[in-house]
C-alpha positions in Angstrom: 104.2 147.4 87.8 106.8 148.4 90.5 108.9 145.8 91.6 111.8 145.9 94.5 115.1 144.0 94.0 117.4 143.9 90.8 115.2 144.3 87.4 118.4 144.6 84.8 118.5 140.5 84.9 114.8 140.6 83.0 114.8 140.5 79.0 112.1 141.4 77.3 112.4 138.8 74.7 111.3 136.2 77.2 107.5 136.4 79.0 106.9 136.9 82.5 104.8 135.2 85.0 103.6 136.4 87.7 100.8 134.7 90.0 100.2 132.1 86.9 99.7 134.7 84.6 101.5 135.1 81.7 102.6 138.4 80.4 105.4 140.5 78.5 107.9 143.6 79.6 107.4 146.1 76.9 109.8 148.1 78.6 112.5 147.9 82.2 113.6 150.8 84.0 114.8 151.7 87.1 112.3 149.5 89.6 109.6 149.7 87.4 108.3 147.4 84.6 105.6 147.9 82.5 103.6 145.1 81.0 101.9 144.5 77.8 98.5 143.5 79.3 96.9 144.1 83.5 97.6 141.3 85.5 95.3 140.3 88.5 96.0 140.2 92.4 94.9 136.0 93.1 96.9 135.5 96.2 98.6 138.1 98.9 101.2 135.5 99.9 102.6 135.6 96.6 104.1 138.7 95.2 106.8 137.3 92.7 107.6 138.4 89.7 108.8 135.1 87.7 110.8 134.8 84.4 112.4 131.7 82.8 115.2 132.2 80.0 116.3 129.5 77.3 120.0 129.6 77.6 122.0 128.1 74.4 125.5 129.7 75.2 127.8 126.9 76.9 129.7 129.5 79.0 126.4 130.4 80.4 125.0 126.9 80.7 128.1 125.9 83.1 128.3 129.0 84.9 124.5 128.3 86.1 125.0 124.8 86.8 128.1 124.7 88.3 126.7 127.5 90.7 123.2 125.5 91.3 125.4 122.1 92.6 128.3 123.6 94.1 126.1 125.1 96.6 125.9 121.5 97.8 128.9 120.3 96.7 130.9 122.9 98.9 128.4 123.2 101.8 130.9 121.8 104.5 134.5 123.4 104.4 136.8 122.0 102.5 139.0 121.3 105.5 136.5 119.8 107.6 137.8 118.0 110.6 135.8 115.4 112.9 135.8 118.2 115.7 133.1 120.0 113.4 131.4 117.3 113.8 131.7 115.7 117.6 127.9 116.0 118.1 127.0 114.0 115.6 129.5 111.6 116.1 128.5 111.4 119.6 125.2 109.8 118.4 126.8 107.1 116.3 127.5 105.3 119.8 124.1 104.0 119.5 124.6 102.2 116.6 126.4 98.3 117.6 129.4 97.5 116.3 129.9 94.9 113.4 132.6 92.2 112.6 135.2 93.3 110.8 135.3 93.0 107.2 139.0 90.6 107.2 141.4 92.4 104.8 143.0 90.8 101.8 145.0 92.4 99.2 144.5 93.1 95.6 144.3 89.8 93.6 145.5 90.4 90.0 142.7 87.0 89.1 140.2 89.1 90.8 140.9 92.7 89.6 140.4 91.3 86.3 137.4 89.4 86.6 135.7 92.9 88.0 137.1 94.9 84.9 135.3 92.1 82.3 132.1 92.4 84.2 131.4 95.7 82.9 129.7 96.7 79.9 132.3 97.5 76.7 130.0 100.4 76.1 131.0 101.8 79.5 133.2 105.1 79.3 136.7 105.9 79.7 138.0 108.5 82.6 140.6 110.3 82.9 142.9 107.6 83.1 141.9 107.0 79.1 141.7 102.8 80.0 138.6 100.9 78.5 137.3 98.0 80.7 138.8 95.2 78.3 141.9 96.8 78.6 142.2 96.6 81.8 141.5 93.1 81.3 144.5 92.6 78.9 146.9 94.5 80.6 150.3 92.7 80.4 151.0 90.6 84.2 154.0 92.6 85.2 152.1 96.4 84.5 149.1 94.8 86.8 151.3 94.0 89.4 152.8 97.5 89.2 149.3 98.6 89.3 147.6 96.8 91.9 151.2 97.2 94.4 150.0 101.5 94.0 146.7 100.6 94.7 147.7 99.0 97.7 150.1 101.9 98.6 147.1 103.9 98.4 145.0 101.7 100.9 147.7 101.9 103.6 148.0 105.3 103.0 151.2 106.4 101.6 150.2 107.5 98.9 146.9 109.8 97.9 145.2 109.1 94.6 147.0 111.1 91.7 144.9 114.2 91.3 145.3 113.8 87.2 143.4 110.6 87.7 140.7 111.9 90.3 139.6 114.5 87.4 136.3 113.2 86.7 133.5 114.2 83.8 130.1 114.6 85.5 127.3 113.8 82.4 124.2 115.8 83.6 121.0 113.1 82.9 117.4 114.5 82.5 115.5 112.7 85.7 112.0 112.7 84.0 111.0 112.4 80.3 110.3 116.3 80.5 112.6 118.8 79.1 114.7 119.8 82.3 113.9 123.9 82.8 116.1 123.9 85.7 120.1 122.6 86.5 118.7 120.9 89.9 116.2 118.8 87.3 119.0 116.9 86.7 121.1 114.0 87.8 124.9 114.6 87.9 126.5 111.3 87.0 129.8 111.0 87.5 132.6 109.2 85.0 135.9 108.8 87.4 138.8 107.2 86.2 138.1 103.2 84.8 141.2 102.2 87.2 139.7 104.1 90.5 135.5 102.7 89.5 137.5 99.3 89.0 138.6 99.4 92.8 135.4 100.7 93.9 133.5 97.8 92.4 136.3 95.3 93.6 136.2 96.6 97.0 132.4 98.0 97.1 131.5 94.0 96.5 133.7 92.4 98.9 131.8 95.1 101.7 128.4 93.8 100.5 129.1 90.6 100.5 129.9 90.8 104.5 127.0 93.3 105.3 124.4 91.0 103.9 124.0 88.5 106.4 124.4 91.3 109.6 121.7 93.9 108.6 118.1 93.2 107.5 117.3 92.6 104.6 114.7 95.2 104.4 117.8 97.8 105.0 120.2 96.0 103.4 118.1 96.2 100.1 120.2 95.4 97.1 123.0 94.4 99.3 120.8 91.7 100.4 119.6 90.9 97.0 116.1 92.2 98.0 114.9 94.7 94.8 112.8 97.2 94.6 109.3 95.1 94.0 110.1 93.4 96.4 110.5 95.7 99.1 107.2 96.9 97.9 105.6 93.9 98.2 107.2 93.5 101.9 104.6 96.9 102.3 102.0 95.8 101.1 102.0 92.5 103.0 102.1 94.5 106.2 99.0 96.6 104.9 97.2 93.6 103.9 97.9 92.1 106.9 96.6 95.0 108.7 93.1 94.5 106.7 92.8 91.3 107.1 93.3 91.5 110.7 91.7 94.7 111.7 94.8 95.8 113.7 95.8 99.2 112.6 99.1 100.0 111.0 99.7 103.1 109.5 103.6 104.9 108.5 105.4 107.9 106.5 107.4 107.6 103.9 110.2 110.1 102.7 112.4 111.4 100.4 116.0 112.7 100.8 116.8 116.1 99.4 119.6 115.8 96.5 120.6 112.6 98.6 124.3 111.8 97.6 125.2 114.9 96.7 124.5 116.1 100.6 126.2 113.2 102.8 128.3 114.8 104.7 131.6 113.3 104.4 133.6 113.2 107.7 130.5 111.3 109.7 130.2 108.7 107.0 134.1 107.8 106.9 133.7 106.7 110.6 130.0 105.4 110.3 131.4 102.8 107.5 134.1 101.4 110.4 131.5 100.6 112.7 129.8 98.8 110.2 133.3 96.5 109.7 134.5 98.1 106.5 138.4 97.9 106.9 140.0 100.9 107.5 142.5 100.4 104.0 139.1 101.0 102.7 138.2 103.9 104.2 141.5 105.8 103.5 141.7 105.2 100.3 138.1 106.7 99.8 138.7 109.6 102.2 142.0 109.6 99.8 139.2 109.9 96.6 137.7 112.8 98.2 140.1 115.1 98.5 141.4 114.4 95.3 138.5 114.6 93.6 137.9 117.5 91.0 134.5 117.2 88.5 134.4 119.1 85.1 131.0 119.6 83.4 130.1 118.2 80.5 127.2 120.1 79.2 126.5 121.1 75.1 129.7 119.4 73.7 132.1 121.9 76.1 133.9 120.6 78.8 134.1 123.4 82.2 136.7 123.9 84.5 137.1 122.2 87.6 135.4 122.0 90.5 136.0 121.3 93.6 133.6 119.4 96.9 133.6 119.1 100.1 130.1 117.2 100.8 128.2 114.1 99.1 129.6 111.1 97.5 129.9 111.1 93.5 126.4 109.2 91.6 128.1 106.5 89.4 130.9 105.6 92.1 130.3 102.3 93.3 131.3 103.2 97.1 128.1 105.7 97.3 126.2 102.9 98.1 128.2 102.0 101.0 128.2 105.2 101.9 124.5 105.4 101.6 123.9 101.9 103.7 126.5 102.9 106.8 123.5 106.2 107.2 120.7 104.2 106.4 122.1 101.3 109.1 122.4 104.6 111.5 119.4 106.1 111.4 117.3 102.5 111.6 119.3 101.6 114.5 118.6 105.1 116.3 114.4 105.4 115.6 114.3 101.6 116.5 115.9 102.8 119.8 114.0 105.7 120.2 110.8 104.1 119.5 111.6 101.1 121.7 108.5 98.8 120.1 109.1 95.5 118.1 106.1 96.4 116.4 108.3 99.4 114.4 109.6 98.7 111.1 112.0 101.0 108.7 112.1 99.7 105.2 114.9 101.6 103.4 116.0 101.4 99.7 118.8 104.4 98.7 117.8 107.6 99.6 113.4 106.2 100.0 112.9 105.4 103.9 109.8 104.2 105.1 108.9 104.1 108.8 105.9 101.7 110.1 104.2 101.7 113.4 100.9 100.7 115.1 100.2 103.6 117.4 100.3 108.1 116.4 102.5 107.7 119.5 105.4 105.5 118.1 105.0 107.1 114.4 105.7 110.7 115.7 108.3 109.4 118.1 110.1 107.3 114.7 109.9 110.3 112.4 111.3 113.0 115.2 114.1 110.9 115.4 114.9 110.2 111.9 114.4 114.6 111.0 116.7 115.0 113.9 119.3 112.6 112.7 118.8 114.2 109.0 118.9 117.4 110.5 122.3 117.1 112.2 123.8 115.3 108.6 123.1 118.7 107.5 120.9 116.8 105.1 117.0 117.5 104.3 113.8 115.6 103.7 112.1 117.0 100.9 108.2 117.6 102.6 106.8 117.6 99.4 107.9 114.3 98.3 106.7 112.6 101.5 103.8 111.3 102.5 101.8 109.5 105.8 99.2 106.8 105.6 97.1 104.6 107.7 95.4 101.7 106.9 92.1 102.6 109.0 90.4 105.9 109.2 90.1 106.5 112.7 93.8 106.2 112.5 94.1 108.7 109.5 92.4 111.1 111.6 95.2 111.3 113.8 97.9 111.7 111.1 97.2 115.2 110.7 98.6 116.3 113.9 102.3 114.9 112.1 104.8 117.7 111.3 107.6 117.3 109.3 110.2 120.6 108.3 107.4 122.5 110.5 105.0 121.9 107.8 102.0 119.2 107.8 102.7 116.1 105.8 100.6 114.9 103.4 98.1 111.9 103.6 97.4 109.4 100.7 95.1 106.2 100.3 97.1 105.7 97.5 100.6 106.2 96.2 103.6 105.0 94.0 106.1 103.5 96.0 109.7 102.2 94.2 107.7 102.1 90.8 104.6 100.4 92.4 101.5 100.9 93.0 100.6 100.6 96.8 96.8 101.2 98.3 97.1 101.7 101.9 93.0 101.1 102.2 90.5 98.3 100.1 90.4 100.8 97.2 92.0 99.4 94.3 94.6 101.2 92.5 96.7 100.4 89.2 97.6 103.7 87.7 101.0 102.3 87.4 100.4 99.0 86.3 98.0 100.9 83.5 101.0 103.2 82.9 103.2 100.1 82.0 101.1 98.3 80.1 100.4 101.4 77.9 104.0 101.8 77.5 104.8 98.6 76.4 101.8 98.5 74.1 103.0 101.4 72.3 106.4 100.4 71.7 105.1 97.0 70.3 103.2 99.0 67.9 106.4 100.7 66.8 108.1 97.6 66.7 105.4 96.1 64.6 106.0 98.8 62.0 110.0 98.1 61.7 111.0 96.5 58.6 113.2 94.0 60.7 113.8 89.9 60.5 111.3 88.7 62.7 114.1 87.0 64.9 115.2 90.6 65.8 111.8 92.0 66.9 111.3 89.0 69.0 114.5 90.7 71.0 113.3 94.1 70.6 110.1 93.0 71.8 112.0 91.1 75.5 
């Protein structure tokens, strides 16, 4: 076979795959590479020439993932300004301004009260404190403590870069073996002292935000879970049926979400929404301080440096996640100009709902554009339309989204639920569940355990 491009990355120890076929290299050279068996021309749109290598050598395995994330960890320079960004910026007029948070300092009663809320299990960072110790640390040290904080907040100080050096544990998203370092979810361990302030402050924002937005964007800020935003869905749908008045929506997923919010919009977005701007500064403070090692096979990389997203596991990424999500609900709700549109929003899973093709395709030009100029993306193949009448699911095929048609379901998973946008009954989820938990019973049953303890195994 003769291929274009580099062929010296290929091994022979490793098959090939090329249009779903599998084969082997018996032998690589120059541009050509002959195979062990004929291979057959399926589609003309597809002319790759596919290999996937196990990789065991830790050098290796953090060379390829640091270069996998850093692409979006470094896609905005690393001395972005807001002029970079004045577009954008000029677009967060639209969304109304909110009380401001009042500002209180550090209380030491309240500092510690945070730290013993968290699990003893949870890890150390850099600054090598467990939760509980932070708990007992002597009065006098906390003071010490919480008056550098403060320093920090009011901005004369940055964040010691020794303790912004934070260990990113990459997590498996699926039960599947990951084949790829974008399969992954970087979590990231900061420093106990700096996660302690984010919780501390993160709560005192959520607190203040969960009686000014709705509740079906506010989500978890509100105290409205997951099930519940699903069953908010599937009351609007059943409503529809019940009624006979058409409602039909698209729902979406963001692209690598908060590794790809863009940094210097956000910082201003969370002021309008009344954080104080202490707040702000000290997390603007935590990004340019920030430096992640990987932790991957036992070794421990070098560090790396970002200029985009807000680290998983930091409690202030889903402030940062609720000041866009309050932005771009405000903006299609404008756009669309009906009472009859709903977003429902939970992290990085927006929902739009509408009764006319008009006001759908007007909602979800709105929200790509706003996506768009975040430098952000909606992942096509992860999203979906639906209408709850047929006529109306006629229509949905004329909906683009990334310049590619957008697929239409009857029924989906939505937040871990099942959800039938028509009268056809669907509980492949439910089914899942219940298979679940009736094979870990039946390992539990097997345990030779007091019976006492497999009643809690069993909850």
């Amino acid at each position: 076979m003769k291929v274009q491009g580099d062929v010296t990355c290929l091994d022979v120890q490793f098959p090939l795959y090329f249009q779903g076929q599998e084969c082997f290299a018996l032998a690589v050279t120059d541009n050509l590479v002959h195979l062990d068996r004929y291979v057959r021309w399926k589609d003309t749109s597809d002319w790759l020439l596919k290999q996937r290598k196990a990789i065991a050598d830790p050098t290796a395995l953090h060379a390829t993932t640091a270069q996998a994330w850093s692409k979006m960890w470094l896609r905005d320079p690393i001395d972005d300004v807001d002029e970079n960004w004045n577009e954008v910026l000029e677009g967060l007029r639209s969304l109304n301004d909110f009380p401001i948070l009042h500002f209180s300092p550090l209380d030491p009663i309240e500092w510690k009260r945070h730290a013993a809320g968290v699990s003893r299990k949870s890890a150390r960072g850099a600054c090598a404190y467990t939760a509980r110790e932070l708990v007992l640390m002597p009065d006098p040290l906390l003071q010490w403590l919480l008056a550098f904080l403060s320093a920090i907040e009011e901005g004369r100080f940055q964040w010691p870069r020794s303790l912004m050096l934070a260990r990113v544990v990459m997590l498996a998203k699926t039960h599947d073996q990951p084949v790829d370092p974008l399969q992954t979810r970087p979590i990231t361990i900061a420093s106990r002292i700096y996660r302690n302030w984010a919780k501390y402050r993160s709560a005192q924002i959520i607190q203040h935000v969960s009686s000014l937005l709705p509740p079906q964007i506010a989500g978890t800020a509100s105290g409205v879970s997951s099930d519940l935003l699903s069953a908010s869905l599937l009351w609007e749908i059943e409503c529809a049926l019940q009624t006979n008045n058409p409602r039909m929506g698209v729902t979406v997923d963001l692209l690598k979400c908060f590794n790809m919010i863009p940094r210097r919009p956000v910082l201003p977005t969370m002021r309008r929404l009344g954080v104080p701007c202490q707040f702000v500064t000290a997390l603007e403070s935590m990004f340019k301080q920030l430096r992640r090692v990987l932790d991957i096979a036992g070794v421990v990389g070098d560090p790396l440096q970002s200029s985009t997203g807000v680290p998983e596991g930091c409690a202030m990424s889903i402030i940062a996640m609720l000041a866009l999500t309050a932005w771009v609900s405000d903006f299609i709700q404008v756009s669309v100009g009906s009472d009859s549109a709903v977003v429902l929003a939970y992290a990085d899973n927006w929902a739009f709902l509408a009764n006319s093709i008009q006001d759908l395709r007007t909602g979800l030009d709105a929200m790509e554009k706003t996506v768009t100029a975040w430098k952000m993306q909606i992942s096509t193949n992860k999203s979906w339309a639906w209408a709850t009448h047929a006529r109306q699911r006629s229509e949905l095929a004329t909906l683009c989204l990334n310049g590619r048609n957008i697929p239409i379901k009857l029924v989906s998973e939505e937040l871990g639920c099942d959800v039938s946008y028509c009268r056809r009954i669907s509980k492949k989820i439910f089914q899942k569940r219940i298979s679940k938990a009736s094979r870990i019973m039946k390992r539990v049953a097997t345990k030779k355990l007091p019976r006492k303890f497999k009643i809690v195994m069993s909850k």
